[in-house]
N, C-alpha and C positions, 0 to 999 in steps of 0.2 A: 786795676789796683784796688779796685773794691773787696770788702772783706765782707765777712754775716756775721764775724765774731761782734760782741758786745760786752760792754760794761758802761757800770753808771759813775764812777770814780776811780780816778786815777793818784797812782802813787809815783813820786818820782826818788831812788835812793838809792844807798849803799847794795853791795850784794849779801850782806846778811840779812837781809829783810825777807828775803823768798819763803822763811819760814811762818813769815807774817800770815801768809794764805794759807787754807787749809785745800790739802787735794786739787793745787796749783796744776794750770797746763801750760808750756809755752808754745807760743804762736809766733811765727814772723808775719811783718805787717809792712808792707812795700809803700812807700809815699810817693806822690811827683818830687818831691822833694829829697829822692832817697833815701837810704835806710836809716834808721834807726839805730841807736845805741846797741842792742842785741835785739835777743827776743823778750817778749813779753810773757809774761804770767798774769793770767786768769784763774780768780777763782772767789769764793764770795768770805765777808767777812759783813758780821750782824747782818745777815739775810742779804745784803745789797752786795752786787758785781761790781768785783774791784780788777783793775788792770795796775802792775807795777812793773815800770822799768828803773834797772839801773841806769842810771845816765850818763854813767863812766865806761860802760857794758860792766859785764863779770868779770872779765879780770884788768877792770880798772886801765884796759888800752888805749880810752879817747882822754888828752889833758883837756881843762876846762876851755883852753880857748879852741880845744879841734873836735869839740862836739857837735853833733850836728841836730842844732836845737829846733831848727824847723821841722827835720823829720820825727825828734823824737814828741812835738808839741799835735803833730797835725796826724801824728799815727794816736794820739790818746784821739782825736777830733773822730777819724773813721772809724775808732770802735765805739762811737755817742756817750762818749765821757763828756762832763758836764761840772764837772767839780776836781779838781787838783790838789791834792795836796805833796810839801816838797820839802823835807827837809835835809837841812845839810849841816856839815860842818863847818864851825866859823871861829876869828879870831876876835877879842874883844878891844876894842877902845878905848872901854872906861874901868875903872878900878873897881865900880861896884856892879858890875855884870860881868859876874866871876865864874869860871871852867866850871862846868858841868851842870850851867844854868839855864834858860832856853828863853828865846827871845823871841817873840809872835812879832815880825816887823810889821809897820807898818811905810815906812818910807823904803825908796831906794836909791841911789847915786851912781852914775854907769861911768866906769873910770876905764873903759875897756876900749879896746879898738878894731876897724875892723872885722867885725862878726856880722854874718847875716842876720839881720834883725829884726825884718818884717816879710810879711806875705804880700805887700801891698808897693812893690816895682812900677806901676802903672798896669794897663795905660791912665786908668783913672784914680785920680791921685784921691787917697783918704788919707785921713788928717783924724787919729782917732785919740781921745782925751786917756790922759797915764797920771792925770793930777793924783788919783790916791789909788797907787799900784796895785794896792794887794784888796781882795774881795772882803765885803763890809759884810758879809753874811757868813764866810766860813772865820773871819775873825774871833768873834765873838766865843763861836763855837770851839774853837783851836784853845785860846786862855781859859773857860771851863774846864777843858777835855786838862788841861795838865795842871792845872791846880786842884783839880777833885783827885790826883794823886801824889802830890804832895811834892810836887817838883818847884824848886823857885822858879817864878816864873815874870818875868817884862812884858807887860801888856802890848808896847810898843817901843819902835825903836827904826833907826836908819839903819841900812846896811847900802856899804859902798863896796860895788864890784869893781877888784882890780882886772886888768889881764893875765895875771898868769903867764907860763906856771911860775915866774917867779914867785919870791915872797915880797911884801917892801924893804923900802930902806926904812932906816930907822927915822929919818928926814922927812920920808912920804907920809909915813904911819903917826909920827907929829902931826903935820898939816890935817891930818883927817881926823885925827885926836883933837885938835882944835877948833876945826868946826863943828863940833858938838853929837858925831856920828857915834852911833853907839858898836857896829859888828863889821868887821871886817870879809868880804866872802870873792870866790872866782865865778859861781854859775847862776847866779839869781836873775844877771842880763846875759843874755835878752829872754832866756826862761819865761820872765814874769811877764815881759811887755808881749809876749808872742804866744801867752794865754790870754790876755784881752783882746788882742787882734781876732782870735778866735771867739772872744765871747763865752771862755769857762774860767767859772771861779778858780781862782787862786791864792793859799793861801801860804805861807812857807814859815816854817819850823826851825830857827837858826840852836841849834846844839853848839855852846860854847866850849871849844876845849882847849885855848889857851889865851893868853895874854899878847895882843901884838908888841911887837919890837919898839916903837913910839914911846911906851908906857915906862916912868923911871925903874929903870934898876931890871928891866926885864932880860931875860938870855935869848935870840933867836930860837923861835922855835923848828923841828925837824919836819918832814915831810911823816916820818917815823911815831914820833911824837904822836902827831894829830891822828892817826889813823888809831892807834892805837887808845885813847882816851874815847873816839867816837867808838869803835869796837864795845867798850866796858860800858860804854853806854846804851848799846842797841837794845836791852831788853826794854828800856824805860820810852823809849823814843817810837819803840813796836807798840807798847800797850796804849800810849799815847796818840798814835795809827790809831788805832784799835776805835779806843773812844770817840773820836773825832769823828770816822767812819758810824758809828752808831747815832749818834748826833745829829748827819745832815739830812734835812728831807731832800731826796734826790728829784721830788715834782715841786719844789718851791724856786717861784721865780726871784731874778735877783738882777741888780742894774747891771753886773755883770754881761747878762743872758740877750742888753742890748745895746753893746756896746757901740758898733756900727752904726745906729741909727744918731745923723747929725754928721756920721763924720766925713761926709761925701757934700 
């Protein structure tokens, strides 16, 4: 199952992003853990080798709770990715982090069930720290990279993963609106926690494009809907890629890079 393919950063997204690489190749990438979403594309963006999968594949065949995030996490690991970034589509909780705004979380909340969620079965049990989910080095780097284009931009924020595919009720989407969460989302867990296990930065890019059902006076949003507001959005969220990619030093270490160490 070994590969000689490489890259130094990984993308995880929609399938109009492919045009993000230039002179893109795909590759399939076999895990222990199974396949992966589709294939992969390689190819470099600002000098540095970039690998991007869709996470849903191409044509959107895995729902959020049947993906299989261990192979699509530990196929960025055997091509020596080191840095992740992930953005997705999300619903908002609060009235003033408003559609088509973009949210650099920093918390997360896993309202999900059921899903494989680590590498670490035994037999030697580790116990490895998720106190502040997302990487303190591509952070920083993620809110430059979209405010030097002019995008409103949350420095930080919670997002709570449901399971899917449903949507909430307007009852659930209350309660989470009440404890002070700001984005609503289906794939951030175990995504996020199953890039620290690994020890690669993580940093996720929440694209707001609608209002959840909790919020007064809001109408159910469609499956239709969302897809569609993310779509009109892709060039902003590419260029956004873009910069972020140019930005990280791919030889800087980061606590990320030592996460396991303590957790055994």
């Amino acid at each position: 199952m070994e590969t000689t393919e490489r890259a130094d950063i990984g993308v995880f997204g929609g399938s109009g992003f492919y045009s993000l690489i230039e002179n893109a190749r795909e590759v399939w990438v076999e895990t222990p853990y199974g396949s992966p979403s589709d294939k992969i594309a390689l190819g470099e963006i600002a000098g540095k080798r970039v690998a991007f999968l869709p996470r849903h594949g191409k044509d959107h065949r895995f729902p959020p709770q049947s993906i299989n995030y261990r192979a699509n996490l530990y196929a960025m690991k055997m091509l020596g990715v080191r840095h992740i970034i992930a953005p997705n589509a999300c619903g908002s909780l609060k009235t003033e982090v408003k559609p088509g705004s973009m949210v650099v979380c920093d918390q997360v909340v896993d309202r999900t069930n059921g899903r494989q969620d680590t590498f670490f079965d035994g037999p030697v049990t580790t116990h490895v720290s998720f106190a502040d989910p997302y990487c303190p080095t591509l952070r920083p780097i993620a809110i430059d990279a979209l405010k030097s284009l002019g995008i409103d931009t949350h420095e930080r924020g919670t997002v709570v993963v449901i399971q899917g595919p449903r949507f909430s009720t307007r009852a659930e989407s209350k309660w989470f609106q009440s404890q002070g969460w700001e984005v609503i989302n289906m794939t951030q867990y175990p995504e996020s926690y199953l890039a620290r296990e690994l020890q690669i930065c993580f940093v996720n890019i929440s694209l707001i494009t609608d209002y959840d059902v909790g919020l007064e006076g809001m109408t159910p949003v469609s499956h239709h809907e969302v897809i569609e507001v993310f779509k009109s959005n892709n060039e902003r969220v590419k260029n956004a890629i873009g910069k972020i990619v140019a930005g990280i030093d791919i030889h800087a270490d980061c606590s990320c890079h030592h996460a396991l160490e303590g957790a055994r």
